[in-house]
N, C-alpha and C positions, 0 to 999 in steps of 0.2 A: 391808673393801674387797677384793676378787679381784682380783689382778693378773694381767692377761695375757700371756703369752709370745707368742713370733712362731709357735711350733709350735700353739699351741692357735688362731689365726687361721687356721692351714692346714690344721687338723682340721675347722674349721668353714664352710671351702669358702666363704667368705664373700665372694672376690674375683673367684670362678670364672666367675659370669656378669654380675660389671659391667659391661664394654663394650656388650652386648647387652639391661640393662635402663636405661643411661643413653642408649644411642641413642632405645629407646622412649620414656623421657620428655623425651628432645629434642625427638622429631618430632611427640610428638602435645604438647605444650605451647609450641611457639613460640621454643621455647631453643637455645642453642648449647651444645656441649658445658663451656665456658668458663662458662657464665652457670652452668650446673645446680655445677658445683665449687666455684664461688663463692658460691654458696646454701646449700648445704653448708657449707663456712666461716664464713660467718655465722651459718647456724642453730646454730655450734657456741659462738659469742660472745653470743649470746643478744642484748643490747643494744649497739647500735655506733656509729659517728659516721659521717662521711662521710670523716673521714681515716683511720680504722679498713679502710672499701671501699677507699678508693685503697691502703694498705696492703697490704690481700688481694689485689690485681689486679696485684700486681707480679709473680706464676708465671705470668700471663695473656694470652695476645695482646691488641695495645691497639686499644678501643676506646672511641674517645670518647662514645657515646652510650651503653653501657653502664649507667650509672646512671639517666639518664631514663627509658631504658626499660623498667628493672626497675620503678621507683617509677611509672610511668603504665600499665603494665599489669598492677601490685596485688603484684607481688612480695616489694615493700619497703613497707611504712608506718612513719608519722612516729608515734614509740611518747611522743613530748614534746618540743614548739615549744617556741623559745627566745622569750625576750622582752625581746631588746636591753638590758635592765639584768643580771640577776645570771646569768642561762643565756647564754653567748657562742652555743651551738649548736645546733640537734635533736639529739634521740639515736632514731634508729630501731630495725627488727626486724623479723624475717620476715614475712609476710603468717601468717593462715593460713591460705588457699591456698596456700603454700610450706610448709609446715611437712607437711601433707597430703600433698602430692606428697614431702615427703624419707622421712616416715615408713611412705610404703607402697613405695618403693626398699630402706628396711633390711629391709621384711617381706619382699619379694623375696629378696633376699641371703638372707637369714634361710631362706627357704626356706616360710615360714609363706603366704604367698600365690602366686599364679602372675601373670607379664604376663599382660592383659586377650588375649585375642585375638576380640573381637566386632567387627564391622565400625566400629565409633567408632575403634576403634585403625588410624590410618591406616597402618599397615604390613602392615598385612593386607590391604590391598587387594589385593596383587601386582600392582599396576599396571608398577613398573618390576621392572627385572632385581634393582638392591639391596633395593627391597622383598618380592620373591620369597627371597631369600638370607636375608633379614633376619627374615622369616615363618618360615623352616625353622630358622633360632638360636632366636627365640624356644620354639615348640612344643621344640627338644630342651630347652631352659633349664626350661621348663612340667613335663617330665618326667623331669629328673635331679632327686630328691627326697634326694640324699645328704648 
């Protein structure tokens, strides 16, 4: 097992353009900044309950619909219904549409992929003033390969 140090996280530049690749998978998938950490967290427990999210969600500004609208627009699935005798609960897990999106944020980090910048990605539009700002983070993030 390789243990890592806090130095060898700062050699590997791995935090350097978070801000700037979780805005992007905010805006183009429908998320707040809150939901995408929290997906993360989970993806990190693999299998969870529902008192497991409430658990997570205590770092989090509150919102109450939070859960429904992770599990109705595929985030979360029921990974095993309970069935009122020996199961008290579901136990969920990330979609994998979720699993997807986290896994090409570490490739990001990583450095092994670039943000998308084709017009799907709606921050390229430069429609507003932050998406114009937000366009020129990404391109520089595109091209620090260190």
């Amino acid at each position: 097992m390789i243990r890592l140090e806090a130095n060898d996280i700062k050699d590997l530049s791995l935090l350097k353009h978070y801000r700037i690749i979780r805005k992007w998978a905010c805006k183009n998938n429908d998320l707040t900044d809150a939901d995408i950490e929290l997906l993360v967290y989970l993806d990190c427990m693999d299998l969870f309950t529902k008192q497991d999210f409430k658990t997570g969600t205590y770092a989090y500004s509150w919102n109450n619909r939070r859960w429904n609208d992770l599990l109705k627009n595929g985030w979360i699935v029921v990974w095993r219904e309970r069935d009122y005798v020996t199961r008290k609960y579901n136990i969920y897990k990330v979609s994998f549409k979720c699993k997807q999106l986290i896994s090409k944020m570490y490739r990001i980090m990583l450095g092994k992929e670039n943000i998308p910048t084709s017009r799907r990605n709606s921050i390229m539009n430069n429609d507003t003033y932050m998406n114009t700002v937000s366009s020129k983070a990404i391109t520089n993030a595109n091209n620090d390969k260190k």
